[in-house]
C-alpha positions, 0 to 999 in steps of 0.5 A: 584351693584358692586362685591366685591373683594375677601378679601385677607387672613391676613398673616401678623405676629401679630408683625406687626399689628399696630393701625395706629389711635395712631400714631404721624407723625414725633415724631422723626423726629426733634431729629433725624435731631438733633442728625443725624442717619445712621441705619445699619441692623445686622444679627442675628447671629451678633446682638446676640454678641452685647448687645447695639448700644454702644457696637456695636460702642465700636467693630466699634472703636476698629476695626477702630483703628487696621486698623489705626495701621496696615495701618501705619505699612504695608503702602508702603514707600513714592517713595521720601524715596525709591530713598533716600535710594537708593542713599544712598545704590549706593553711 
């Protein structure tokens, strides 16, 4: 007769328990090709500020457009406008 192994104690949360006989394979998997998804994991501290993926999107945007914004005025003078402005400026 064979030994039986040690059962292992159950240190998972009960959050995490889950009766896999109701599960449906691939569910989303067609709405999700449909519609694309990129999963970005926030920290806690950060997920607190947000109330919604929409509302995560709205900051992403906004910060989107100000690094537009800033970009075009720090952005570095093309090297054709620089040697045009020094001819102008020896002539």
């Amino acid at each position: 007769m064979k030994a039986k192994s040690p059962a292992l104690p159950d240190d998972m949360r009960p959050e995490y328990h889950f009766d896999y006989s109701t599960a449906v394979r691939g569910k989303y998997y067609h709405r999700i090709m449909r519609e694309g998804a990129n999963v970005a994991v926030l920290e806690p501290d950060v997920a607190k500020a947000f109330r919604s993926s929409a509302a995560v999107n709205e900051a992403l945007r906004s910060l989107l457009q100000i690094s537009a914004t800033t970009r075009r005025l720090t952005r570095p003078a093309s090297a054709q406008a620089m040697s045009s402005r020094r001819a102008r400026h020896h002539s």
